[in-house]
VOGU-911803 format. One record per residue: residue number from 1; residue in one letter; x, y, z of N, C-alpha, C in turn. Coordinates in steps of 0.02 Angstrom, whole numbers. Each point is the difference from the previous one (the first is absolute). Layout:
<pts>
<NUM,'a',<X,Y,Z>,<X,Y,Z>,<X,Y,Z>>;
...
</pts>
This chain:
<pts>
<1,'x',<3682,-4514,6939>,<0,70,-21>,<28,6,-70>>;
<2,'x',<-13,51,-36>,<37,16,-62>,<61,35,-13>>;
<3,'x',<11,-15,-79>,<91,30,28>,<0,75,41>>;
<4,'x',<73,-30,16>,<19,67,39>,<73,26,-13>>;
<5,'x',<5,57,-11>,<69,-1,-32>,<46,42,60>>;
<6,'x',<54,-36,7>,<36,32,44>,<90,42,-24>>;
<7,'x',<-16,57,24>,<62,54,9>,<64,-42,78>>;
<8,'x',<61,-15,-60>,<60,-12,60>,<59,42,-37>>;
<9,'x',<42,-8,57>,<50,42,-12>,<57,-45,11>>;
<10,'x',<37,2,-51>,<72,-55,-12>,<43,36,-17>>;
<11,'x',<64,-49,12>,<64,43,28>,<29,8,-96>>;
<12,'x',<8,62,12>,<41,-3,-91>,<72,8,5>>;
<13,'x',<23,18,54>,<74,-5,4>,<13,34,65>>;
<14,'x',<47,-28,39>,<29,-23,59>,<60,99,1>>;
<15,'x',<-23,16,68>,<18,77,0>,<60,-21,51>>;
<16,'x',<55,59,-42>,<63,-20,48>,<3,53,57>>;
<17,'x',<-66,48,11>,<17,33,49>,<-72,18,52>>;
<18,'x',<-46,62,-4>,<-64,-6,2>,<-34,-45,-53>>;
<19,'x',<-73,-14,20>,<-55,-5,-45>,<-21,32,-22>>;
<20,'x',<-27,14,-76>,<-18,53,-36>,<-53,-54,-29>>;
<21,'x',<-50,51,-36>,<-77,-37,-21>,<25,-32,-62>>;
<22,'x',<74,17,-35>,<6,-41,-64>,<32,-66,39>>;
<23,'x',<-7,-13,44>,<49,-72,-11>,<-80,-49,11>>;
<24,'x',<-59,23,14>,<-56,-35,-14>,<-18,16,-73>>;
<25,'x',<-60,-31,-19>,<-27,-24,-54>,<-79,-17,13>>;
<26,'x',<-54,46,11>,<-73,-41,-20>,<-21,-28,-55>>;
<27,'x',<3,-57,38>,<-54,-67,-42>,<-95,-8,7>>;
<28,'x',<-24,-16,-41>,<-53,11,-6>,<-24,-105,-32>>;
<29,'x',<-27,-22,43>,<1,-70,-31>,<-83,-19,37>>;
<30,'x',<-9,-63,-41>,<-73,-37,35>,<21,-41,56>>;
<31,'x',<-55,14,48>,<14,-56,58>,<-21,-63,-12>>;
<32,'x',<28,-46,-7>,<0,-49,0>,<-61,-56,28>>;
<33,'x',<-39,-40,-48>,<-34,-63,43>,<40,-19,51>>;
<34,'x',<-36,-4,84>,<19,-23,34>,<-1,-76,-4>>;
<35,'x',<58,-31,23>,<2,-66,30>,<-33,-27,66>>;
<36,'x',<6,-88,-10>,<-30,-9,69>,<54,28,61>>;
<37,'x',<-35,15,34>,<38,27,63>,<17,88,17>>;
<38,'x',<-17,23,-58>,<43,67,-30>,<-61,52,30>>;
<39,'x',<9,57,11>,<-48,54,19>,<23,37,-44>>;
<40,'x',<-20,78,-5>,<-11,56,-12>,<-18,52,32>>;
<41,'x',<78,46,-8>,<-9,50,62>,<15,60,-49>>;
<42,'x',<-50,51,21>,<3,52,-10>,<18,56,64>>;
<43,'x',<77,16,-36>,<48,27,54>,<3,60,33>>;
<44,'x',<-19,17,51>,<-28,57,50>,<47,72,11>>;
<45,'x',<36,-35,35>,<72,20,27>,<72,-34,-40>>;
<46,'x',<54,50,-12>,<73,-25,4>,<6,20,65>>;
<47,'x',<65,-49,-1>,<45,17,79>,<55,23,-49>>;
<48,'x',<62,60,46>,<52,-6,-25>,<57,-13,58>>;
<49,'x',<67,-35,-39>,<40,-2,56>,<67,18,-30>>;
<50,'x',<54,25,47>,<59,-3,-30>,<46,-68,-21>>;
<51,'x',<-28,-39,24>,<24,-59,-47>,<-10,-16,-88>>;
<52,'x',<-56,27,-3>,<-6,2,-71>,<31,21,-36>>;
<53,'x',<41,42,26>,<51,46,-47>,<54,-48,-13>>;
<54,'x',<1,-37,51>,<75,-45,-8>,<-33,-74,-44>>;
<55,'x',<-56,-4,3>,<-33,-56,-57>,<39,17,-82>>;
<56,'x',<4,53,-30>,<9,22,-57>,<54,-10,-24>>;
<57,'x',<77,-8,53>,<59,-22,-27>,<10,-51,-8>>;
<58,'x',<13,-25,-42>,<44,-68,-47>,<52,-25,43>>;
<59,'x',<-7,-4,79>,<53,-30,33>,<-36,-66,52>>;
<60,'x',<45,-36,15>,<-17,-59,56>,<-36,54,46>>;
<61,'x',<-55,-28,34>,<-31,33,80>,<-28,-89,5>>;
<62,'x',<-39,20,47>,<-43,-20,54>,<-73,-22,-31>>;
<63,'x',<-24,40,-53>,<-51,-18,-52>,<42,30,-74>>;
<64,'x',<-28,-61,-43>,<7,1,-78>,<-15,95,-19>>;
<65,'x',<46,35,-31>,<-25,66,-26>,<-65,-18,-65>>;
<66,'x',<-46,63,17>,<-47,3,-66>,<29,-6,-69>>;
<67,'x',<-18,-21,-43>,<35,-28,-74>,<-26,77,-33>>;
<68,'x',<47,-6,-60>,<-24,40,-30>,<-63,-21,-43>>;
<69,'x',<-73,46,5>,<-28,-36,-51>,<-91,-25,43>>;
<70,'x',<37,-22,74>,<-49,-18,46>,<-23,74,37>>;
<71,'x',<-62,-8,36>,<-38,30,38>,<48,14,43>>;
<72,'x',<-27,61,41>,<50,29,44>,<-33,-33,69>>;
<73,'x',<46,-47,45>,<-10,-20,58>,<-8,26,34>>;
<74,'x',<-91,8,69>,<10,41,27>,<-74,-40,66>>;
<75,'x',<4,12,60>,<-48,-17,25>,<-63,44,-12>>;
<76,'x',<-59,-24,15>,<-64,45,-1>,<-61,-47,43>>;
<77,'x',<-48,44,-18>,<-64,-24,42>,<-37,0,-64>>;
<78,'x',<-53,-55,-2>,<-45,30,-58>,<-76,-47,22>>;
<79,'x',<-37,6,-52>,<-79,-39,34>,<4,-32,-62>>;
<80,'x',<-22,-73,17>,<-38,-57,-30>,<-54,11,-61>>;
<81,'x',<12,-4,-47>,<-54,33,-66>,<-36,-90,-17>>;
<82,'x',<57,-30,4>,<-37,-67,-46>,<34,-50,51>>;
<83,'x',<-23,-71,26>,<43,-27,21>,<-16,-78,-42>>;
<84,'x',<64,-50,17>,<-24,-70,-20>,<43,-34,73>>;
<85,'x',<-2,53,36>,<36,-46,74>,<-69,11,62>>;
<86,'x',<-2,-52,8>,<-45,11,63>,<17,26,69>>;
<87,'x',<62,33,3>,<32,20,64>,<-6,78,-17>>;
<88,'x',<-10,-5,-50>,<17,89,-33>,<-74,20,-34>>;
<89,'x',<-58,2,62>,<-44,20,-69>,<2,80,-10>>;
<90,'x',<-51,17,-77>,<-2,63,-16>,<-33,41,69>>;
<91,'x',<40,50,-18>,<-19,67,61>,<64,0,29>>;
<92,'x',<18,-57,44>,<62,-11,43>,<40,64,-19>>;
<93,'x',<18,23,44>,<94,32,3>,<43,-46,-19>>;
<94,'x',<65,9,-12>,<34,-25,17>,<79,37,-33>>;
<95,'x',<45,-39,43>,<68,23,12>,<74,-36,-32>>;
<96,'x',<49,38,-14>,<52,-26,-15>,<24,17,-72>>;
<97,'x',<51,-39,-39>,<37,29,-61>,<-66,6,-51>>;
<98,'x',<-10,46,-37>,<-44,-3,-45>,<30,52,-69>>;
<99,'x',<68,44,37>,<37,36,-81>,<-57,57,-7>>;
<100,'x',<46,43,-28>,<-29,46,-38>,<-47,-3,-76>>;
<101,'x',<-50,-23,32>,<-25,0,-52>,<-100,26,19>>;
<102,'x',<-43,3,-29>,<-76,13,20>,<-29,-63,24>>;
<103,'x',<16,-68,-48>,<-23,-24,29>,<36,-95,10>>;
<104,'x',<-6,-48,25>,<56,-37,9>,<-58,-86,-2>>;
<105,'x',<44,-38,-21>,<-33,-93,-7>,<51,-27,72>>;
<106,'x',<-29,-14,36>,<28,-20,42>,<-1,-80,16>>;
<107,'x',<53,-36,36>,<-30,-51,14>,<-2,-13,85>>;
<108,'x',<-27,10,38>,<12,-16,69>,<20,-59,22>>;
<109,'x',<-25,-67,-12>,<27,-52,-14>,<61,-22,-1>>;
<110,'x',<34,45,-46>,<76,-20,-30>,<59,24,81>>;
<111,'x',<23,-66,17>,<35,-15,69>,<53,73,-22>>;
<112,'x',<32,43,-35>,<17,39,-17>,<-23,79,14>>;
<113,'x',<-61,4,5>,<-45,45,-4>,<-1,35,80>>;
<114,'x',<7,71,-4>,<-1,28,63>,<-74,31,-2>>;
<115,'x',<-61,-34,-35>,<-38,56,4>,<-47,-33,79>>;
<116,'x',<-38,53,38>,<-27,-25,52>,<-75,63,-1>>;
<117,'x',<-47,-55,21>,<-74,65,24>,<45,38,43>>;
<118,'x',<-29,67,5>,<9,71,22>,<-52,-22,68>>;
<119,'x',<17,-13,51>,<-38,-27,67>,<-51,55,15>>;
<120,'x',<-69,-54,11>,<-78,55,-5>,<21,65,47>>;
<121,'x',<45,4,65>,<14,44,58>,<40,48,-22>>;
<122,'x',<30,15,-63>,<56,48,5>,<-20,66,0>>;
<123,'x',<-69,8,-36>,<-10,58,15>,<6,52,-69>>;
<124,'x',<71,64,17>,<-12,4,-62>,<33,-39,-35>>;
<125,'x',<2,-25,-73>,<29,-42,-31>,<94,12,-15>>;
<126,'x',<-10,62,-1>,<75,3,-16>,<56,1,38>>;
<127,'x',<-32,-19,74>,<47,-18,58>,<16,-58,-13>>;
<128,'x',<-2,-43,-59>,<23,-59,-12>,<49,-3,-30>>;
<129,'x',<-3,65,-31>,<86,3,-38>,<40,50,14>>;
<130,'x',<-9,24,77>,<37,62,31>,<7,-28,85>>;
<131,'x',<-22,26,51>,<8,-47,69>,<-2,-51,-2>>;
<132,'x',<-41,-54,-33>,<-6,-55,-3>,<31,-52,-80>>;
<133,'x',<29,40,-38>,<45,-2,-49>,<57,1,8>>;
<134,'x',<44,-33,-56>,<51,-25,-11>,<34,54,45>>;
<135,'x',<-1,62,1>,<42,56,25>,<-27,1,87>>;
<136,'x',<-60,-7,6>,<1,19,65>,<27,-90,28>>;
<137,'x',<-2,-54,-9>,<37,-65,8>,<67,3,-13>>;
<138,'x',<50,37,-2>,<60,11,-30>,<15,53,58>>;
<139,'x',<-43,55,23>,<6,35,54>,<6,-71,74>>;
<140,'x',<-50,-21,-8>,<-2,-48,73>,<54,-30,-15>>;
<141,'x',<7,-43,-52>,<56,-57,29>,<73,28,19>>;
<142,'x',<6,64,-47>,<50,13,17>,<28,38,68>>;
<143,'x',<-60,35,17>,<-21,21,90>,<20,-51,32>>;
<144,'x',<-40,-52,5>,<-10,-50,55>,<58,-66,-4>>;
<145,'x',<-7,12,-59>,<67,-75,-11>,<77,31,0>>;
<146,'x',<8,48,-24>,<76,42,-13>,<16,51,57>>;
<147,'x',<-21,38,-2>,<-16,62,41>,<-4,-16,61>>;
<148,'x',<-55,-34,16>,<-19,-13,87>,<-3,49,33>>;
<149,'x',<-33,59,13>,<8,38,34>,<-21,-11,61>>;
<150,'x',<28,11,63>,<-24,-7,68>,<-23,50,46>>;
<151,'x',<-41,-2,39>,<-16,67,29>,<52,51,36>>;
<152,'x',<13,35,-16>,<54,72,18>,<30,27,-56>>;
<153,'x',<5,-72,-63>,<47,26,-58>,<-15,44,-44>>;
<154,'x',<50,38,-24>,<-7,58,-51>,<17,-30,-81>>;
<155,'x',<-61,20,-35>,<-17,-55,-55>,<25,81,-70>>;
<156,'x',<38,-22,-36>,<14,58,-68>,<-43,-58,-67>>;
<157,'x',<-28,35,-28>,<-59,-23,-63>,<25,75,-56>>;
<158,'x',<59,-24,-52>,<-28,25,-52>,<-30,4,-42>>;
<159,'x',<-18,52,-41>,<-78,-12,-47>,<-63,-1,36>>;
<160,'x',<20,28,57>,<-57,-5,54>,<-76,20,-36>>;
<161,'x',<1,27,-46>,<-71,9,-31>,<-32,-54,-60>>;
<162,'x',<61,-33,-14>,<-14,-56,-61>,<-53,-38,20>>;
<163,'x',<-13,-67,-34>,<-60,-20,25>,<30,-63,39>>;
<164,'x',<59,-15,-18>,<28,-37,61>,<31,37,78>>;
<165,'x',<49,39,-32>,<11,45,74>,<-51,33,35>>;
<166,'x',<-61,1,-4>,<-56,39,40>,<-10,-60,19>>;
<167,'x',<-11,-36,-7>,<-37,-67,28>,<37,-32,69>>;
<168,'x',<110,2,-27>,<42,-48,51>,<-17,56,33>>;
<169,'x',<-1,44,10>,<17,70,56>,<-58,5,53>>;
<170,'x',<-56,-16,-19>,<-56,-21,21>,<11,-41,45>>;
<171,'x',<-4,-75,-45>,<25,-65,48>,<48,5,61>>;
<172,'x',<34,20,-27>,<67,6,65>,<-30,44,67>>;
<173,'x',<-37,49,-17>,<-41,57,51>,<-40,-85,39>>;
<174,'x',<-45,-21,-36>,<-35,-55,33>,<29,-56,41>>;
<175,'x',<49,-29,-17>,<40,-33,16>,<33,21,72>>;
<176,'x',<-2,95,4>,<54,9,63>,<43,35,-10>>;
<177,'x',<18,18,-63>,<58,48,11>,<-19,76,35>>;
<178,'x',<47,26,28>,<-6,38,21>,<3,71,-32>>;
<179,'x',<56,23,-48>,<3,38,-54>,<-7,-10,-48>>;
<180,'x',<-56,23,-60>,<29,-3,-66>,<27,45,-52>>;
<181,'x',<38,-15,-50>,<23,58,-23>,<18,-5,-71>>;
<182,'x',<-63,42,-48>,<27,-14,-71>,<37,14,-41>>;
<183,'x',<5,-3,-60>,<27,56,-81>,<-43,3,-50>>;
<184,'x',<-18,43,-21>,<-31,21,-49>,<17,51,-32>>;
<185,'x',<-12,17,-67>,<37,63,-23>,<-53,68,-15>>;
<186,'x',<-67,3,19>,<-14,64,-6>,<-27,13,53>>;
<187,'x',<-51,58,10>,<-6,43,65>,<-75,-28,11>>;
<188,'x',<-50,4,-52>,<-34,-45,0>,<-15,-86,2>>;
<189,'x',<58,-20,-8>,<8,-78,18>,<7,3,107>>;
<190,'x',<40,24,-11>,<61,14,78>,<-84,13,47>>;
<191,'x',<-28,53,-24>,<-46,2,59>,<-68,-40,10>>;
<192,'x',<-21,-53,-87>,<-30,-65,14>,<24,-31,46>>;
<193,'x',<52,-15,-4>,<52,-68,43>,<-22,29,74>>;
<194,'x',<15,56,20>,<0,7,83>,<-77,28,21>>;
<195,'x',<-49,23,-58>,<-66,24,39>,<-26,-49,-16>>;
<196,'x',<-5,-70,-51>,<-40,-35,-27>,<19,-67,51>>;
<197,'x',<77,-21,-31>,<19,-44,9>,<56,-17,63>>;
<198,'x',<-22,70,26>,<-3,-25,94>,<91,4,-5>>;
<199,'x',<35,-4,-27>,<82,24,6>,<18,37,35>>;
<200,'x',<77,-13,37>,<-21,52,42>,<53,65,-33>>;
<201,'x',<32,-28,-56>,<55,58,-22>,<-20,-33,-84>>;
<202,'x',<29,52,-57>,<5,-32,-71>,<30,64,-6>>;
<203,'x',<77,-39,-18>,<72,37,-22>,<-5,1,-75>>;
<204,'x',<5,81,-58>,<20,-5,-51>,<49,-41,-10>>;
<205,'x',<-21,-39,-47>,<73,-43,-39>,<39,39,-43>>;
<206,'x',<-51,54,-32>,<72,30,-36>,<29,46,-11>>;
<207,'x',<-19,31,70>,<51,30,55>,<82,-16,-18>>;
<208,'x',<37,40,-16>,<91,-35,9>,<33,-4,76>>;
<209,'x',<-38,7,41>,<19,-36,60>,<-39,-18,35>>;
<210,'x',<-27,-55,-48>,<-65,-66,24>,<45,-37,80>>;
<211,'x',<44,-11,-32>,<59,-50,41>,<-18,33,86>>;
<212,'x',<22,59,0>,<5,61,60>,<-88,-4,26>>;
<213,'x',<-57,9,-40>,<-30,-4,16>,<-28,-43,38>>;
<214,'x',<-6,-69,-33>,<-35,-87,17>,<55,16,82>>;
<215,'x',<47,13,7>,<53,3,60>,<-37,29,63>>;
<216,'x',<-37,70,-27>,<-43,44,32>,<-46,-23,51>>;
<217,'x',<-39,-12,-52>,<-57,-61,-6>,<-6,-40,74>>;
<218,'x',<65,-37,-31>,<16,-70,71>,<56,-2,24>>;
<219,'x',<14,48,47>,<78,17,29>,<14,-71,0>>;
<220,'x',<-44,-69,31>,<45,-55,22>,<-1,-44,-33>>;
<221,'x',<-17,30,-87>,<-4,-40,-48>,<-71,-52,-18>>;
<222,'x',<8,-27,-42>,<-52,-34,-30>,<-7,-101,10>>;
<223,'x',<-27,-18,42>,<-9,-68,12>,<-34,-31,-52>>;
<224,'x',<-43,14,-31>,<-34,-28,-62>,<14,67,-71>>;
<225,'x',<8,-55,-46>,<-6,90,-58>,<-49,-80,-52>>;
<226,'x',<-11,40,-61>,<-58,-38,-25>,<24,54,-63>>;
<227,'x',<30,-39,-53>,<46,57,-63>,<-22,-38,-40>>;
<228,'x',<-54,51,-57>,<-33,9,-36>,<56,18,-82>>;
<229,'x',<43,33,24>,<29,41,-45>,<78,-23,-18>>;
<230,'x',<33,-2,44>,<64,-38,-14>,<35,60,-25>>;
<231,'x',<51,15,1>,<43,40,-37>,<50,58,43>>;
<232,'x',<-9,38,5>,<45,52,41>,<-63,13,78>>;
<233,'x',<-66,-12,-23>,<-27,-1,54>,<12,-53,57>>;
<234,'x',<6,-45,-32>,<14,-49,35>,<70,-12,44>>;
<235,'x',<51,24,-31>,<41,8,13>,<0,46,69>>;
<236,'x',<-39,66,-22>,<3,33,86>,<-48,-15,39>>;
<237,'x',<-54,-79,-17>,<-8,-46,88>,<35,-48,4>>;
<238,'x',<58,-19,-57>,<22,-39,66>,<72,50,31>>;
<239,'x',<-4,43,-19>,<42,65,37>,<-27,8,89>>;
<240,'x',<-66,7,-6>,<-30,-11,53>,<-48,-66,30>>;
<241,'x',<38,-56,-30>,<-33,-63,32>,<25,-1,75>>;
<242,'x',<-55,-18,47>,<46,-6,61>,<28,-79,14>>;
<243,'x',<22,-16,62>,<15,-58,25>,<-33,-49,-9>>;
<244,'x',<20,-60,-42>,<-58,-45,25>,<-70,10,-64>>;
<245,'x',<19,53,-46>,<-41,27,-37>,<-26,-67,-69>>;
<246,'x',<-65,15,-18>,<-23,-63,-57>,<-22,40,-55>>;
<247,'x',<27,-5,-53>,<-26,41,-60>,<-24,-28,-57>>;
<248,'x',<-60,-4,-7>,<-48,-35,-59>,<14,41,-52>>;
<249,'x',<44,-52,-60>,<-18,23,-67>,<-37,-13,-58>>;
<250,'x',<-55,56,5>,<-78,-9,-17>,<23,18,-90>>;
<251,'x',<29,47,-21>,<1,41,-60>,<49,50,-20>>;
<252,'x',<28,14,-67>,<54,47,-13>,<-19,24,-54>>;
<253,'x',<-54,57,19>,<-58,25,-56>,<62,72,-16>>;
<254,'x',<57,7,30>,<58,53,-27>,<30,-8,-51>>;
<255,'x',<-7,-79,-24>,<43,-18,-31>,<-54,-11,-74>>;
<256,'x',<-57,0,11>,<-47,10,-66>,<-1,-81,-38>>;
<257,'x',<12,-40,46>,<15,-38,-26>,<14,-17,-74>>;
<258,'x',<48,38,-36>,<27,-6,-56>,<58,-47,3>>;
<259,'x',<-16,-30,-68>,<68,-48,-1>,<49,16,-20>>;
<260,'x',<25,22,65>,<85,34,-14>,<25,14,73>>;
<261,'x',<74,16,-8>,<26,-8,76>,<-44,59,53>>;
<262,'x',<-7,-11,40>,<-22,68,66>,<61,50,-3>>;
<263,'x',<-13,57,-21>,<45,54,31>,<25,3,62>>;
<264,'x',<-29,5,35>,<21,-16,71>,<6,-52,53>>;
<265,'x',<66,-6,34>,<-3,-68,44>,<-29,9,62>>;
<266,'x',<54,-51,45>,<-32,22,66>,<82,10,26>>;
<267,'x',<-3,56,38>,<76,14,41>,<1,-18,83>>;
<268,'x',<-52,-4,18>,<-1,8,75>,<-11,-64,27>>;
<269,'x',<11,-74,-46>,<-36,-70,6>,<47,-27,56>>;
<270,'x',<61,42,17>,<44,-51,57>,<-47,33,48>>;
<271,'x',<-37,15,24>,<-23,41,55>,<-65,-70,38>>;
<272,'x',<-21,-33,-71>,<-18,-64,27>,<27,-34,19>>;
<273,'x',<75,-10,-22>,<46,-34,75>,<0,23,67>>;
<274,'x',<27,68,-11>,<1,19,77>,<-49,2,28>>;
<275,'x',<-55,-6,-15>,<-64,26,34>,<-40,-60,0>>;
<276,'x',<20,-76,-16>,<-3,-47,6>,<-103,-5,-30>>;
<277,'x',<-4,68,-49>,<-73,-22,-29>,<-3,-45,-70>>;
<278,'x',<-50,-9,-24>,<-15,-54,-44>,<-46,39,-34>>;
<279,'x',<18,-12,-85>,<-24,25,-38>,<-32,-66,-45>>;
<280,'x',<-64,-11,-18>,<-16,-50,-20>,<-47,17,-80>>;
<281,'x',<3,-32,-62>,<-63,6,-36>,<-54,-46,2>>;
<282,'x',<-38,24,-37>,<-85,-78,11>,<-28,31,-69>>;
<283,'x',<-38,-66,-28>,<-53,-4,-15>,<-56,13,20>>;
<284,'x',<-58,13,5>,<-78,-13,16>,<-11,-60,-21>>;
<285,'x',<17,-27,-62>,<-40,-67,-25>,<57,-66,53>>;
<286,'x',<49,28,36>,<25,-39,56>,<-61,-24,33>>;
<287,'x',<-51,32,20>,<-34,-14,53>,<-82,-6,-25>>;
<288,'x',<-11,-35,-82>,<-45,-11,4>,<-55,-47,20>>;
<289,'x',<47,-43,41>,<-62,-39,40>,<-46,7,38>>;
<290,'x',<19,92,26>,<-25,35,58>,<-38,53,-24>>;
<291,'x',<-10,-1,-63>,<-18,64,-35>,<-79,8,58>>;
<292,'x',<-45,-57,5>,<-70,3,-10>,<7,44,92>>;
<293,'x',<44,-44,22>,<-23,28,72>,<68,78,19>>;
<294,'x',<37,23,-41>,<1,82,-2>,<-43,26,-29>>;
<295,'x',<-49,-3,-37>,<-53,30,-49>,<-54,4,70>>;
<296,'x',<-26,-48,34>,<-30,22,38>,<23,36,71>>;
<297,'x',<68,-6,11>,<5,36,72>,<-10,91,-30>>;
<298,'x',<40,15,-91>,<11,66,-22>,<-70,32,-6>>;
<299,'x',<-61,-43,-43>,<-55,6,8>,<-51,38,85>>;
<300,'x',<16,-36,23>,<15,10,76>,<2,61,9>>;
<301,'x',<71,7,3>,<3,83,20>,<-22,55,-36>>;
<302,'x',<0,-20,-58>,<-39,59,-62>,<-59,11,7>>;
<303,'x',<-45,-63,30>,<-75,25,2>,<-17,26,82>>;
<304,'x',<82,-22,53>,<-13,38,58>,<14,90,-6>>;
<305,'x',<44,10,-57>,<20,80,2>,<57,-10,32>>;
<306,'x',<49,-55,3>,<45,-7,34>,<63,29,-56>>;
<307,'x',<-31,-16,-64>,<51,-2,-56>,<-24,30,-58>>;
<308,'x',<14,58,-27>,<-34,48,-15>,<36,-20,-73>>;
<309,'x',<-30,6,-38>,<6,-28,-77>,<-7,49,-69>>;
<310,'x',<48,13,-32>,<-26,52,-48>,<19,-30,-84>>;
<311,'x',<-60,24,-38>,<22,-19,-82>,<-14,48,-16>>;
<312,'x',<43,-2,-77>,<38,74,-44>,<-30,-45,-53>>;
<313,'x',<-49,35,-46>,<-37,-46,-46>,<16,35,-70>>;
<314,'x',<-2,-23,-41>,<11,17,-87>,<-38,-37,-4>>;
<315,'x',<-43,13,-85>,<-63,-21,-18>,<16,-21,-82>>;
<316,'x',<-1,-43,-24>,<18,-28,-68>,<50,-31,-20>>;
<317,'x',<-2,-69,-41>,<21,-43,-23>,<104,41,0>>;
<318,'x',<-20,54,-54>,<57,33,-37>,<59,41,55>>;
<319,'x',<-26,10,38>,<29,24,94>,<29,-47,27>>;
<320,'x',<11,-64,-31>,<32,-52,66>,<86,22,-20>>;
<321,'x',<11,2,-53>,<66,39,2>,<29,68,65>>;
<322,'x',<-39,23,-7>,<4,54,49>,<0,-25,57>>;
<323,'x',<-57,-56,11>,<-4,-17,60>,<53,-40,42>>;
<324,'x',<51,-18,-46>,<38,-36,21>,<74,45,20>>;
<325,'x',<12,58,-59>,<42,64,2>,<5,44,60>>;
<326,'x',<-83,6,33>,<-10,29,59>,<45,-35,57>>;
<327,'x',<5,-60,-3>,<27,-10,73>,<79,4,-23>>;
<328,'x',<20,3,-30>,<77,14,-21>,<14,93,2>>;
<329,'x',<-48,27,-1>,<13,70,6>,<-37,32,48>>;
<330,'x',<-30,-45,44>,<1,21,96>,<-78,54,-54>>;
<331,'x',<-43,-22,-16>,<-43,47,-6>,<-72,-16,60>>;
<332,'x',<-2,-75,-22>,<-50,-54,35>,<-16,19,81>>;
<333,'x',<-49,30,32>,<3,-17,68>,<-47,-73,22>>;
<334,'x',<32,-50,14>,<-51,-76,25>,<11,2,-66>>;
<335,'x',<-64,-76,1>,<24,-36,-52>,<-32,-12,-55>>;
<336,'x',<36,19,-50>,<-2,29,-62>,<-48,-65,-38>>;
<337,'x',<-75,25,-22>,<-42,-44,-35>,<-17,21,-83>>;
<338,'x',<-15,-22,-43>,<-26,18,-43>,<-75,-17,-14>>;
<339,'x',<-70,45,2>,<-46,-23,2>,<-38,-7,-79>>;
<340,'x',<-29,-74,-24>,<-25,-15,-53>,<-74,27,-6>>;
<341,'x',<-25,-56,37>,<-71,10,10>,<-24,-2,83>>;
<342,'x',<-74,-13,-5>,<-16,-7,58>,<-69,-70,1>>;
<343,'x',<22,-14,72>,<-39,-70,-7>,<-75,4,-7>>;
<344,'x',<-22,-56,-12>,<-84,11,-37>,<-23,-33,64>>;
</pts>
């Protein structure tokens, strides 16, 4: 093919609080002769996650932060324009890190590389980066591996509308629990969660007596909670963790992940002594050996109607800022995509 010039967006300086559209920078550059091995993807979908936000600080994590200067790290879906890999020909879907940018040189090949075909069965495509994406895989493991819910138990999911908390709240319903019960913060989120997403309660969080409420909720307390948020919410489940109680810590999207101390602690943490529950954190990429076979049990239920799936879409390159702002300011219901193009 002939040149092609591609629009990315790189980090121009590292934000000490929200994201704002100046701490990006569009670049405008030629795509590059492919190498042997190398494809060409022209990028469909962004995914967004709240991890990304914590990519941007200049501190030790779990993955290297984005540099200043580089493309903004981000998963996506995109289709095959040119290939020189025979595993990847043109047309193909396909999945995994590809950055904010239109369009991306990939190498599949490279033992490094998370990119994978988008499997002929999924259906629609963007259940690959929502139920069957990093977020809805981050919902299961942390359900099934942390959580455990057993049949009778009363399961608390904050963020119950995010695109991870709709998903564990779900799972846990499948699994057996007997109650579920979310947080969300508007009136329109609250009544997705219980007419959509099958809940059987979704408590305002920001409510000032959330604490009193979640209590309401589950006079005999909460056997599984699944905390999205971390912060003073969190604090009033494990106010109401019961006996014996397991609490997956999925996310502390309260805390904006800015690099700086959390305003708020936790006061009520001896209550996991007495109450002899366990509060645990995880990864998702803990459990990626298993990725292929949760993708198909989540798949599964999504194309049974078991697991009801929603995306909140923005449309252009210059929106991924926003798109990423949205889930820090509870705007997002499900999970927040940015759409480029559409496949040929």
């Amino acid at each position: 093919m002939g040149s092609t010039m591609n629009r990315r967006l790189v980090l121009q300086s590292r934000p000490e609080g929200a994201v704002t559209d100046d701490s990006f920078r569009v670049e405008v550059v030629e795509v590059p002769t492919l190498g042997v091995g190398q494809i060409l993807v022209r990028n469909l979908w962004l995914a967004f996650e709240p991890a990304q936000r914590g990519w941007l600080n200049d501190i030790r994590s779990y993955t290297p932060p984005v540099a200043i200067g580089a493309v903004m790290r981000s998963w996506g879906l995109g289709q095959v324009a040119a290939s020189e890999h025979g595993d990847s020909p043109a047309g193909s879907l396909v999945h995994g890190t590809v950055n904010w940018q239109e369009w991306a040189v990939l190498d599949p090949g490279d033992p490094k590389s998370d990119l994978e075909l988008v499997p002929g069965d999924v259906g629609d495509p963007r259940l690959i980066l929502s139920a069957a994406g990093i977020t809805g895989l981050t919902a299961y493991f942390g359900m099934t591996e942390i959580g455990r819910p057993q049949p009778g138990d009363t399961v608390l999911v904050t963020a119950a509308a995010g695109a991870t908390g709709s998903v564990a709240g779900q799972i846990a319903r499948l699994l057996g629990a007997e109650r579920v019960i979310g947080t969300a913060g508007s009136e329109g989120k609250r009544a997705w969660v219980k007419d959509v997403g099958g809940f059987d309660d979704c408590v305002d969080h920001h409510d000032p007596t959330v604490r009193r409420l979640l209590g309401e909720a589950a006079p005999d307390g909460y056997d599984v909670v699944f905390d999205n948020v971390g912060g003073a919410l969190l604090d009033a489940a494990i106010f109401n963790v019961a006996e014996r109680g397991r609490i997956a810590l999925c996310g502390s999207i309260s805390t904006g992940y800015a690099p700086k101390k959390p305003e708020i602690g936790l006061h009520y943490y001896q209550l996991l002594t007495t109450r002899r529950a366990r509060m645990e954190g995880f990864l998702v990429t803990d459990f990626a050996d298993r990725f292929d076979e949760a993708r198909r049990k989540l798949l599964v239920w999504a194309h049974a109607g078991d697991l009801h799936v929603q995306h909140d879409e923005l449309h252009g390159l210059e929106q991924a800022p926003e798109g990423l702002r949205r889930l820090f300011e509870g705007k997002n219901l499900g999970k927040q995509l940015l759409h480029l193009a559409d496949p040929e």
